[in-house]
C-alpha positions as CSV (number, residue, x, y, z in Angstrom):
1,X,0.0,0.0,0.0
2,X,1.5,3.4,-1.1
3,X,1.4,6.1,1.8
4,X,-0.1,9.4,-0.1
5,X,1.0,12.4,1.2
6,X,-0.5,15.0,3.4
7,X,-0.3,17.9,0.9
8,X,-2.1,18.4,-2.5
9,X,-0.3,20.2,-4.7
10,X,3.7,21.2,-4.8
11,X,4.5,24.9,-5.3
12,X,4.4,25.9,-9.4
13,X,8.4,26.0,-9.7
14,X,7.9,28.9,-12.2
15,X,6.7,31.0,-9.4
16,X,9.2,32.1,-6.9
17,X,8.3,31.3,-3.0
18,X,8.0,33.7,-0.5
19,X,9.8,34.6,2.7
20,X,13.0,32.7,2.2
21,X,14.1,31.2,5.5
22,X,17.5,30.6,6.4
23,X,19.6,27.6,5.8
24,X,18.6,24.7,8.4
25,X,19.1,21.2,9.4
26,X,15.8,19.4,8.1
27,X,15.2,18.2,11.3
28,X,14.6,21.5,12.2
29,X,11.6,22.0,9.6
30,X,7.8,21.8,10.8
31,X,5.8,19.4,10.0
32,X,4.1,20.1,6.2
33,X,6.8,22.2,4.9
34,X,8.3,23.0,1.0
35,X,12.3,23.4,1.3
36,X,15.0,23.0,-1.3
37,X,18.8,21.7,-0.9
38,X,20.8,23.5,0.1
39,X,24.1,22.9,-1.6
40,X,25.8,25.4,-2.4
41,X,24.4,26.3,-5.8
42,X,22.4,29.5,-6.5
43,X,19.0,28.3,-5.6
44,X,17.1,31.6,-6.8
45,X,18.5,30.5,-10.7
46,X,17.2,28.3,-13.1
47,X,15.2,25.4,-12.4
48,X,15.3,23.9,-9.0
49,X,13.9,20.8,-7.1
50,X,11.5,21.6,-4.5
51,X,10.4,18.9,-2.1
52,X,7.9,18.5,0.6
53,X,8.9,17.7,4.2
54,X,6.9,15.2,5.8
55,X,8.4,13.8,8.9
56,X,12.0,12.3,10.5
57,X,12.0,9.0,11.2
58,X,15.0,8.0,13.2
59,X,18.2,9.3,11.4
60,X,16.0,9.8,8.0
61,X,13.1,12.5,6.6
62,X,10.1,11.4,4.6
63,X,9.8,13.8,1.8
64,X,8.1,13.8,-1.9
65,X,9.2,15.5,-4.8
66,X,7.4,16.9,-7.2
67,X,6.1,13.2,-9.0
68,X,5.0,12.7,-5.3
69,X,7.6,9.9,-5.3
70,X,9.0,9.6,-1.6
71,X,12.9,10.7,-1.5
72,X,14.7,10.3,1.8
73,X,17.0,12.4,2.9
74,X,19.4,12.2,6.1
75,X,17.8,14.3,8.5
76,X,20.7,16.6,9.2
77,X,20.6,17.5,5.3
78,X,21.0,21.5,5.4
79,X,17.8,22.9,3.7
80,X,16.2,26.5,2.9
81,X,13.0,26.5,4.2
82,X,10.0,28.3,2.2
83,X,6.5,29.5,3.9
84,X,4.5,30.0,0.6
């Protein structure tokens, strides 16, 4: 059985989000949240990946990109946080 996740739609990646948040740990994100990788690139430029944060679980996060295909990223991954 595929878990389907909390949110309904991902941000249009044409459309800039608001209120940039500074870099974080992803453990550190609430609950529900967009955020992007933070690694090192210019994340404000071209296309870029934005994935939904849905919970830790133990040393890993449950996230979806935009496909709603479930990625799992360490949890101390360093993010930039978005509130749309």
């Amino acid at each position: 059985m595929m878990h389907t996740p909390a949110h309904k739609y991902l941000p249009n990646l044409e459309v800039p989000l608001k209120k940039e948040v500074e870099t974080v740990k992803l453990y550190e994100l609430p609950r529900d949240s967009y955020f992007q990788l933070d690694n090192g690139v210019l994340l404000d430029s071209g296309n870029r990946e934005v994935y939904y944060f849905d919970h830790i679980d133990g040393m890993y996060s449950l996230c979806y990109d935009k496909n709603n295909n479930p990625v799992h990223f360490p949890a101390w991954t360093p993010v930039k946080y978005y509130q749309g």
